[in-house]
C-alpha positions as CSV (number, residue, x, y, z in Angstrom):
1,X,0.0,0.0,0.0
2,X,1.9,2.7,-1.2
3,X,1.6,5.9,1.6
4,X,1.3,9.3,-0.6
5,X,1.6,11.4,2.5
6,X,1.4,11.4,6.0
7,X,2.1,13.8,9.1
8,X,1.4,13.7,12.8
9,X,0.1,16.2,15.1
10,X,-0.6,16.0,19.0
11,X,-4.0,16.8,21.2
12,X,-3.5,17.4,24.8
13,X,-6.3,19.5,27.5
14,X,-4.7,22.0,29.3
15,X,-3.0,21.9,32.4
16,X,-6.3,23.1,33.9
17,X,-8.2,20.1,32.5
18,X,-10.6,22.7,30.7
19,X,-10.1,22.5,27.0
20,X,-8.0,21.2,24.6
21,X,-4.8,22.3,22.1
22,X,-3.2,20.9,19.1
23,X,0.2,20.9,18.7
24,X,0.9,21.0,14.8
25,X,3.7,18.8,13.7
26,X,7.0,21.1,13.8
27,X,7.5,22.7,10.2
28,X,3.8,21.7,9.2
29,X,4.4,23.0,6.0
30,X,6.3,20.0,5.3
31,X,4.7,16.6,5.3
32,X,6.7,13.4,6.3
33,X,8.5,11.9,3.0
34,X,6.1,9.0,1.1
35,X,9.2,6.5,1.3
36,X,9.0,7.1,5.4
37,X,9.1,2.8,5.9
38,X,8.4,3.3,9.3
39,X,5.4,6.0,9.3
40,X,3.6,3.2,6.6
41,X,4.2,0.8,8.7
42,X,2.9,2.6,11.6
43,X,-0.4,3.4,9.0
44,X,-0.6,-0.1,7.5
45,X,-1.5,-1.7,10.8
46,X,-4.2,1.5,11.8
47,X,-6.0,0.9,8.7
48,X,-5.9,-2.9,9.7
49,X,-7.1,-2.0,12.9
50,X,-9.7,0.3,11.8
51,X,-11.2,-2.5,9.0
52,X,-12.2,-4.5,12.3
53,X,-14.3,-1.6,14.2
54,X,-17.8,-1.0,14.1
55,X,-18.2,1.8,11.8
56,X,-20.8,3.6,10.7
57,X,-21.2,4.8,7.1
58,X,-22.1,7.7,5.0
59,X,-21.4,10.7,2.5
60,X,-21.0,14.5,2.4
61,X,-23.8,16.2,2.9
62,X,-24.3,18.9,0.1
63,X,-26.2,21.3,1.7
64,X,-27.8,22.3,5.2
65,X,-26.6,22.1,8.5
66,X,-24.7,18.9,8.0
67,X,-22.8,20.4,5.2
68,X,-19.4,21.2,6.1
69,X,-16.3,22.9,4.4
70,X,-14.2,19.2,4.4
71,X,-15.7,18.6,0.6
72,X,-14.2,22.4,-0.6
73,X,-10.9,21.2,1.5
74,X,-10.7,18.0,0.0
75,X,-11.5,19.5,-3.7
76,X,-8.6,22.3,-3.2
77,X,-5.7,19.6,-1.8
78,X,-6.4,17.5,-5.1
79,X,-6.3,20.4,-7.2
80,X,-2.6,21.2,-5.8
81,X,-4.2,24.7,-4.3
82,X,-3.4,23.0,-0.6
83,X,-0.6,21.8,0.7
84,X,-1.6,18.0,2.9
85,X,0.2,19.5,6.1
86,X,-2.8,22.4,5.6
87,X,-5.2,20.4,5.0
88,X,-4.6,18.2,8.4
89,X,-4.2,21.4,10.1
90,X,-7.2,22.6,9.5
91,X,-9.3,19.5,9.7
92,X,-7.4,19.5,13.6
93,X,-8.5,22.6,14.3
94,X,-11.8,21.7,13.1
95,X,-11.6,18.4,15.7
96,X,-10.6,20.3,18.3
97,X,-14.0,22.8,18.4
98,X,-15.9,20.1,17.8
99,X,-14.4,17.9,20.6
100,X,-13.7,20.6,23.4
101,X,-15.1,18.7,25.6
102,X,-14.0,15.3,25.1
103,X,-10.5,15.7,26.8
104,X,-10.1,11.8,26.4
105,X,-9.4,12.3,22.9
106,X,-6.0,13.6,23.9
107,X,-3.0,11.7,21.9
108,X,-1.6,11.6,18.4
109,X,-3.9,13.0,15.6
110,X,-2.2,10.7,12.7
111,X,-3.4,12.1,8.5
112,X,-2.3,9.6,5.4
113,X,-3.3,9.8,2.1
114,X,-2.5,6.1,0.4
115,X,-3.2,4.4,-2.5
116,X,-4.2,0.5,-2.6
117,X,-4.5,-0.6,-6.5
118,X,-6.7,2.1,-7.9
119,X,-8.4,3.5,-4.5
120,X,-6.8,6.5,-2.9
121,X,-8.3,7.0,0.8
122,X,-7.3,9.6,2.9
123,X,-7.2,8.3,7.0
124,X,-7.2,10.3,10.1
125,X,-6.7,8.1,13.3
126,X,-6.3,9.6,17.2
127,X,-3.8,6.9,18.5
128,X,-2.9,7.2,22.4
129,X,0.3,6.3,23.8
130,X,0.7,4.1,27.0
131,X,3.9,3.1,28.5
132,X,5.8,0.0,27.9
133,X,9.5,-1.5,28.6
134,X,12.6,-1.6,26.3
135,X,16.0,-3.1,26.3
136,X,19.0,-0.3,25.9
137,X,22.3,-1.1,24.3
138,X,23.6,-1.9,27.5
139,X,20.5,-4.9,27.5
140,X,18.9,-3.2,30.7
141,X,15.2,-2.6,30.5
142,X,13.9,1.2,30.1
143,X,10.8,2.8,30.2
144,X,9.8,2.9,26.5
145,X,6.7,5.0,25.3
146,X,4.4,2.8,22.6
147,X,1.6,3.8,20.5
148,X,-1.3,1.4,21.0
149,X,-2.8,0.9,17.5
150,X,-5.2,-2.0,18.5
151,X,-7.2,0.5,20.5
152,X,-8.9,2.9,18.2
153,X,-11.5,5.0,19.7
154,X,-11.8,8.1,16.9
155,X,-10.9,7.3,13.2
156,X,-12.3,8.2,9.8
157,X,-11.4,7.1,6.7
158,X,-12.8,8.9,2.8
159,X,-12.7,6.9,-0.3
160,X,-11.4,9.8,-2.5
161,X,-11.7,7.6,-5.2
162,X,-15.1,6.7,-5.0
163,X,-15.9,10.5,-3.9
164,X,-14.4,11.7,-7.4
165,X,-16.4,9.0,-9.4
166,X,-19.7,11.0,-8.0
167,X,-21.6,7.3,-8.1
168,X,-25.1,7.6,-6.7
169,X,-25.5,6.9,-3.4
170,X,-22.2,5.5,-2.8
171,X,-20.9,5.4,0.7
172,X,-17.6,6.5,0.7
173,X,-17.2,7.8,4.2
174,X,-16.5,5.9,7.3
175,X,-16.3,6.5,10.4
176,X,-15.7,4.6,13.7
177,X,-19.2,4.3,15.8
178,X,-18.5,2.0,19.0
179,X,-21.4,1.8,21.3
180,X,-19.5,3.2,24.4
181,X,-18.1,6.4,22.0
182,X,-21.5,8.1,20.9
183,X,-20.0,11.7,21.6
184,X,-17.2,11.1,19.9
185,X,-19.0,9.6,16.6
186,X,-21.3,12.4,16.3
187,X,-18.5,14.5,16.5
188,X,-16.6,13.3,13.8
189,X,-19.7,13.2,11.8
190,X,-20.3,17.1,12.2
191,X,-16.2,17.4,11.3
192,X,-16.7,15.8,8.8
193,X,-20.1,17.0,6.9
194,X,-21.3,13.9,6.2
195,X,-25.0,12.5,6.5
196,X,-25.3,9.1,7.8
197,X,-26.7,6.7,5.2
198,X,-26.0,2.7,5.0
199,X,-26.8,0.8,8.6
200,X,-23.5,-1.7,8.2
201,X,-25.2,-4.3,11.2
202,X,-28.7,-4.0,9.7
203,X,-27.9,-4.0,6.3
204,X,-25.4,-6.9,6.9
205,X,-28.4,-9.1,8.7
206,X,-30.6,-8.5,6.4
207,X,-28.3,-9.8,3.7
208,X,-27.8,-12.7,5.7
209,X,-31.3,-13.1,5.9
210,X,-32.0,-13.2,2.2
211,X,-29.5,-16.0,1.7
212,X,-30.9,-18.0,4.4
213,X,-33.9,-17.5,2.5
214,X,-32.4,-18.1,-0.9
215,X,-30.9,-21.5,0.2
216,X,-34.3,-22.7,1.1
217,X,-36.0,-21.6,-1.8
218,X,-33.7,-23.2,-3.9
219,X,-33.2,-26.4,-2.0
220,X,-29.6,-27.0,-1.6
221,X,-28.4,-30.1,0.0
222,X,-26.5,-30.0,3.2
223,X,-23.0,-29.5,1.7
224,X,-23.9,-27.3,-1.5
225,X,-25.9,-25.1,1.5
226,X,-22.3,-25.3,3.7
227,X,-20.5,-24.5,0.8
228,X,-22.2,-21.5,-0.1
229,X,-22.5,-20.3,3.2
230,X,-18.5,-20.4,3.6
231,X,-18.2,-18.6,0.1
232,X,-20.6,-15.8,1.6
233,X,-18.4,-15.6,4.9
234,X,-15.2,-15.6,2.9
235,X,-16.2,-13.3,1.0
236,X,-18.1,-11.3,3.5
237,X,-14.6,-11.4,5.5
238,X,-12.1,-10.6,2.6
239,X,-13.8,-7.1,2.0
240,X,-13.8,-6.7,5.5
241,X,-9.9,-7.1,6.1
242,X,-9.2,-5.0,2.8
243,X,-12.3,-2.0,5.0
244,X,-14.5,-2.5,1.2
245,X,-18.1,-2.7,0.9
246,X,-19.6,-6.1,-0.6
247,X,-21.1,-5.6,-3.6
248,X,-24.4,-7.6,-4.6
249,X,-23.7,-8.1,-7.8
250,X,-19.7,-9.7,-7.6
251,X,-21.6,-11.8,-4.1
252,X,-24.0,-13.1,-6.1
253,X,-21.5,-14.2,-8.9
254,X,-19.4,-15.9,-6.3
255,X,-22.2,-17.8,-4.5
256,X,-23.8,-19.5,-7.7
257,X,-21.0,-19.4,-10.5
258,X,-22.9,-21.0,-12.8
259,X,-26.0,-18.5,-12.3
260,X,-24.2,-15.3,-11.5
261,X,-27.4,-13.1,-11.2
262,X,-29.6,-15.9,-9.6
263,X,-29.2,-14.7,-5.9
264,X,-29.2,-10.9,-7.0
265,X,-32.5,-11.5,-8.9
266,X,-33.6,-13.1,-6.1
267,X,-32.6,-10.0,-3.5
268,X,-34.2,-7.6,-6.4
269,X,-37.3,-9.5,-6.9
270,X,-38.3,-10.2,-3.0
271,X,-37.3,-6.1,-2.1
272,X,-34.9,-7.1,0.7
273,X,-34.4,-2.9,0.4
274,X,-30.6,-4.1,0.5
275,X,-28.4,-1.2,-1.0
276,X,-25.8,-2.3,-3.9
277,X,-23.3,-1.9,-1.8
278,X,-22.8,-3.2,2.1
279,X,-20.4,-2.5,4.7
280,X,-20.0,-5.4,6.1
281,X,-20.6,-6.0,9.9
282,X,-17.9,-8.1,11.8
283,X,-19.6,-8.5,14.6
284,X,-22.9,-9.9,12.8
285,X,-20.9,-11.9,10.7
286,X,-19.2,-13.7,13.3
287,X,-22.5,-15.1,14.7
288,X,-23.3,-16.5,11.4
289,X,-23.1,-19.9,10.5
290,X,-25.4,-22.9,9.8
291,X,-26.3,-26.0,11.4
292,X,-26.9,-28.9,9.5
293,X,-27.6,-32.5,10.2
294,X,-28.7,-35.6,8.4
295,X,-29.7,-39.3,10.1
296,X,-32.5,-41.6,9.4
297,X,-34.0,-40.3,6.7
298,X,-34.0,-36.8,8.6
299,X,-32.4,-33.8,7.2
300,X,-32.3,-30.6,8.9
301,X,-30.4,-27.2,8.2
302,X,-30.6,-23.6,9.7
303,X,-28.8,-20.9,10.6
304,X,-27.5,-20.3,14.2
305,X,-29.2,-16.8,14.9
306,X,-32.3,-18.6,14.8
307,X,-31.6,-20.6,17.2
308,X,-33.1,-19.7,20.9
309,X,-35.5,-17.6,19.0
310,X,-37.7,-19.6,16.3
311,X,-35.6,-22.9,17.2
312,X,-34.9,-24.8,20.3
313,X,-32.3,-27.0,21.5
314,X,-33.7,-29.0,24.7
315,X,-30.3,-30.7,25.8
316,X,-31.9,-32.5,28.3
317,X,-34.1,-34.6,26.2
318,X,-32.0,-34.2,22.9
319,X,-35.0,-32.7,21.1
320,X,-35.1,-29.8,18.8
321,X,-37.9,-27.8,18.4
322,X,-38.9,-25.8,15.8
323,X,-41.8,-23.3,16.4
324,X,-42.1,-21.6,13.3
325,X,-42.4,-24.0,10.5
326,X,-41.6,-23.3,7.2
327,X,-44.5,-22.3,4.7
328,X,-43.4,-24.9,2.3
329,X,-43.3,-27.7,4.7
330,X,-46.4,-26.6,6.4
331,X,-48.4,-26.9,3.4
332,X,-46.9,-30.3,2.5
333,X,-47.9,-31.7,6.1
334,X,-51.3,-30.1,5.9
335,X,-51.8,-31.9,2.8
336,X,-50.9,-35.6,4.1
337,X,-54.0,-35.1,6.2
C-alpha cells in the first residue's frame, strides 16, 4: 500500500483540565516523506485496525446544516491549491472545536493519504500512547513509550476515489461508531459533513437473511448449503480485512457461479431494500453460521441466529424444536392429512 503522504500532530487538555490544544507537527508545511518505511508501517497496521471496528457509514452532505467545508478542502488539496500538512491542520483545528469537551481524545492525531491498487483513501486516526519497557544497548530494560494501535476509539477514513467517481448513493465515508463512544462519533460526523446513510449491522443481517432464505428456496443439499455459506463468509470477510463494501452483484457471482445473477434477482425481486453496496458488519458476521444434520432419513439445516428464538435445542431430552415451520413444509404436512 503505497503511503502518498502522511504527518502527525498531538492533542492534549490543558494543564487546567478545561479545553484542549493541538500541537501541529514542527515545520507543518512539510509533510513526512512517502518512502517514510516506518510512518507506513505505523499506518498499515491503523488501517488494519480500523477494518475490524464497528463503523458507521455515510457521505457528504451537500447542503444544510450537516454540510461542512471538508468537501471544498478535499477539492482544493487534489487540485494542488493546498498543501496535505494544511489540510490536516485545518481539519485539527476543526476536531478540536468540535471535541472541546471530550478531553479523552487527547494523543496523536495521525493524517495519510494512500493508495491501494486504484483507490486513494485519505485516514485520520487519534492513537494514544501508554507506556511499555525496552532493552537499551547496555541490555537493561527502560521505560519505553508505545503507541497502541489496537485501540482505536476516533478514526475516519474517505474513499477519495469513489468521492471523485460522483456514483449515486455511494458510501464513501466511514467512520468509527463504537457503542460506548457516541459523543465522539457524532463528533466526527459534524467534522466531517457527512450525512449518515447505510446501517452496516442491519444491512449486513438483512443480507444474511436473504440468503438463508435463498438456500431454502432453492433447496440446496446440506453441503452445496455449507458451501455456499463459507463462500458468503469468505467473501463477507475478505472485503472486511481490505475495509470495502460487498457488492451484490460480484456476491452473487461468487455464491452461484454457474448463475451469477440468480441470488441478486432473487434479492431484487423479493425487495430485501438491501443497498448495492454493504459494509459489512464483523460482529454480525461472526454469529453466522449454519447448522446442518442428516440421520434416518431426517435432514435438517438452519442458521445459528435462529436458534433460541424460532428454534430450540432442549439438551436435556436431545430434542429440537422448531416453532415456526416453514411455509413450504407446512403446506406439505397439511396436505398428508
Amino acid at each position: 500500500m503505497p503511503l502518498l503522504q502522511s504527518i502527525v500532530h498531538r492533542l492534549d487538555p490543558t494543564l487546567d483540565g478545561e479545553r484542549l490544544t493541538l500541537t501541529a507537527a514542527p515545520q507543518s508545511e512539510q509533510a513526512a516523506p512517502s518512502d517514510d518505511s516506518v510512518m507506513a508501517t505505523l499506518v498499515g497496521t491503523l488501517n488494519d485496525t480500523y477494518n475490524t471496528k464497528p463503523k458507521g457509514w455515510g457521505r457528504f452532505a451537500e447542503e444544510g446544516e450537516q454540510a461542512g467545508p471538508l468537501a471544498m478542502w478535499l477539492r482544493n488539496y487534489l487540485a494542488g491549491d493546498k498543501s496535505f500538512a494544511e489540510l490536516s491542520v485545518e481539519l485539527a483545528e476543526r476536531l478540536v472545536k468540535q471535541l472541546q469537551e471530550q478531553l479523552s481524545v487527547s494523543g496523536y492525531l495521525v493524517f495519510s493519504h494512500q493508495r491501494q491498487g486504484d483507490t486513494e483513501t485519505l485516514l485520520m486516526a487519534l492513537v494514544h500512547q501508554r507506556e511499555g519497557i525496552g532493552i537499551n544497548d547496555d541490555h537493561h530494560a527502560i521505560p519505553a513509550a508505545q503507541l497502541n494501535t489496537s485501540q482505536l476509539t476516533l478514526a475516519a477514513r474517505i474513499n477519495l476515489t469513489q468521492w471523485q467517481s460522483e456514483a449515486p448513493n455511494a458510501q464513501y465515508v466511514s467512520f468509527l461508531k463504537d457503542r460506548g463512544g457516541k459523543k465522539l462519533a457524532e463528533g466526527l460526523v459534524a467534522l466531517l459533513g457527512m450525512e449518515e446513510g447505510v446501517d452496516a449491522p442491519a444491512e449486513t443481517r438483512t443480507l444474511l437473511k436473504a440468503f438463508s432464505d435463498y438456500v431454502e428456496k432453492e433447496d440446496y443439499d446440506d453441503e452445496v448449503s455449507r458451501e455456499k455459506t463459507d463462500t458468503l463468509v469468505d467473501y463477507a470477510n475478505e472485503q472486511l480485512r481490505r475495509g470495502e463494501p460487498m457488492t451484490l452483484e460480484e456476491l452473487s457471482g461468487l455464491v452461484d457461479e454457474q448463475q451469477p445473477k440468480a441470488f441478486y434477482d432473487h434479492i431484487r425481486n423479493a425487495d430485501y431494500g438491501l443497498s448495492p453496496e454493504i459494509p459489512p458488519d464483523k460482529r454480525t458476521l461472526s454469529q453466522f453460521r449454519r447448522f446442518t444434520g442428516r440421520a434416518g432419513g431426517v435432514s435438517i439445516s438452519f442458521d445459528s441466529h435462529l436458534l433460541g428464538s424460532s428454534i430450540e435445542y432442549d439438551a436435556t431430552q436431545d430434542r429440537l424444536i422448531i416453532k415456526q415451520v416453514p411455509k413450504q413444509l407446512r403446506e406439505q404436512l397439511t396436505k398428508k392429512d
